[in-house]
N, C-alpha and C positions, 0 to 999 in steps of 0.2 A: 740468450733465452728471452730477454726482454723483447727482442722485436719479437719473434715470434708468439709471446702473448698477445702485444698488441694487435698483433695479425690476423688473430684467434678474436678477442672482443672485438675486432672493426667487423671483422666476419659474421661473425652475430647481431650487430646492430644490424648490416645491412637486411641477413634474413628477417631479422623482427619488422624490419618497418616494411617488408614483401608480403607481410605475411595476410595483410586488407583486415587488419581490426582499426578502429578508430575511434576517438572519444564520444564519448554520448554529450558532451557538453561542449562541445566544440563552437566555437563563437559565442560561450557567454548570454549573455540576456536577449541577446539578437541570433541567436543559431537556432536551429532547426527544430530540434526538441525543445527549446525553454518556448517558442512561439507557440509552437506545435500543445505543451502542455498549460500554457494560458491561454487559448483558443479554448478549452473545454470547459463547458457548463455541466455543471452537475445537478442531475433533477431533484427533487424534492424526496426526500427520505422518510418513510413514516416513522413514528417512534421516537421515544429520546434516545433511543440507539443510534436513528436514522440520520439523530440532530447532531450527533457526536461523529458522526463518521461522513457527516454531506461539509461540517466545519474544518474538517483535519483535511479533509479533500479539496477544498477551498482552498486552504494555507499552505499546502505542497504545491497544488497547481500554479503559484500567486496570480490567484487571484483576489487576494487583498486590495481594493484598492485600485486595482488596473479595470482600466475600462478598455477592452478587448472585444471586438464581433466574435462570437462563437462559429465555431466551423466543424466543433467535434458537440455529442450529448453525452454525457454519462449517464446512464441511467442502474440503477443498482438495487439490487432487491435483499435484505437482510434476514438472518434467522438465529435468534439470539436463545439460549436453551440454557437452563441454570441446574442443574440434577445434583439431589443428595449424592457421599459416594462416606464409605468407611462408618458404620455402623459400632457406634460402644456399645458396651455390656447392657448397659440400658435402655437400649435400643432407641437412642438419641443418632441425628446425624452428627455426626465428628470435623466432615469435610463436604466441601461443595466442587465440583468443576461447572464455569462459567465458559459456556462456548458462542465464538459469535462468527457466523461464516458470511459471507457475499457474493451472491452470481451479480456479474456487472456485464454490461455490454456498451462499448465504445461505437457511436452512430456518426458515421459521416452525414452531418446535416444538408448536403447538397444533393446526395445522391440516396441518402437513404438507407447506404450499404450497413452493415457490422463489420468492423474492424479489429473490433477485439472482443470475444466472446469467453470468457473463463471466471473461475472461481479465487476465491482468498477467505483466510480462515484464521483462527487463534482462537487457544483456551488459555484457561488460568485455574490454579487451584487457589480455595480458598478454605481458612481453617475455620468452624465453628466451635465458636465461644461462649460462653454464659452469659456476654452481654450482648439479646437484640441489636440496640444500636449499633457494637461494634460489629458485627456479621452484617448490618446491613452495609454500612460505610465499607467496608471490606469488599461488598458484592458492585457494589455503585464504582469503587475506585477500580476495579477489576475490570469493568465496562468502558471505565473512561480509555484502559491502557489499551485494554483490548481494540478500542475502536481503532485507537494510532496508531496498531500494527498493523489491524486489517485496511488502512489507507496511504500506510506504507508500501503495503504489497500491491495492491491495485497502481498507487502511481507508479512503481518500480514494473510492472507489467507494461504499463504505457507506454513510458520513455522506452522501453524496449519494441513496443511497435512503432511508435511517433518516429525510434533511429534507423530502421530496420527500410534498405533500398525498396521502394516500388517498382 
């Protein structure tokens, strides 16, 4: 019974490695995507939303520090929306949702083309308090998180076109 397990998982590795998936990080700091996403500049962001999410996109792409010719543009357009929600008896707000969303478009700088045209988004609730200060700190740190998911998602859209055959 034993060789016929083996038989059975040699069987399936073979199919798995037929199957044409492969890593998106394949050669490390010198493969296709890590080149591919430190090639990209990212344009100027209005806002201190813009400044929180043009820094997180910097730090994903690495480009800390690396002095790389650009070959791709990010350019990214944000929409940051804070709305009262849950009304107390006293017709105080209770709770905030902080929404921050991003159309981004990925610009082949040679050609001009768009390469990647889509959206990325994230909210957050937030609880109001009797202290100002803390709702505000609440709404600020809500911003901060919110920015580094919404450039989580954008670079995780990249690297999916940056791996993706031409």
């Amino acid at each position: 019974m034993t060789g016929a397990r083996l038989a059975v998982v040699l069987g399936l590795l073979a199919a798995l490695s037929a199957c044409g998936m492969r890593p998106i990080y394949a050669g490390g700091s010198q493969g296709v995507v890590a080149q591919g996403l430190a090639a990209v500049e990212v344009s100027p962001i209005a806002g201190r939303e813009g400044w929180l999410v043009r820094n997180a996109l910097n730090d994903r792409l690495g480009q800390a520090g690396v002095d790389v010719t650009p070959r791709y543009r990010l350019d990214v357009l944000l929409d940051d929306q804070l709305e009262g929600l849950g009304l107390l008896t006293d017709d105080t707000i209770g709770r905030e949702r902080r929404t921050l969303r991003a159309r981004y478009q990925l610009v082949d700088l040679d050609s001009g083309m768009v390469l990647v045209d889509a959206t990325a988004g994230s909210d957050a609730g937030i609880d109001v308090v009797s202290s100002e200060y803390a709702t505000i700190a609440a709404e600020q740190t809500a911003l901060e998180n919110l920015a580094q998911q919404v450039a989580d998602r954008i670079v995780t859209r990249l690297t999916l076109a940056l791996n993706s055959p031409s």
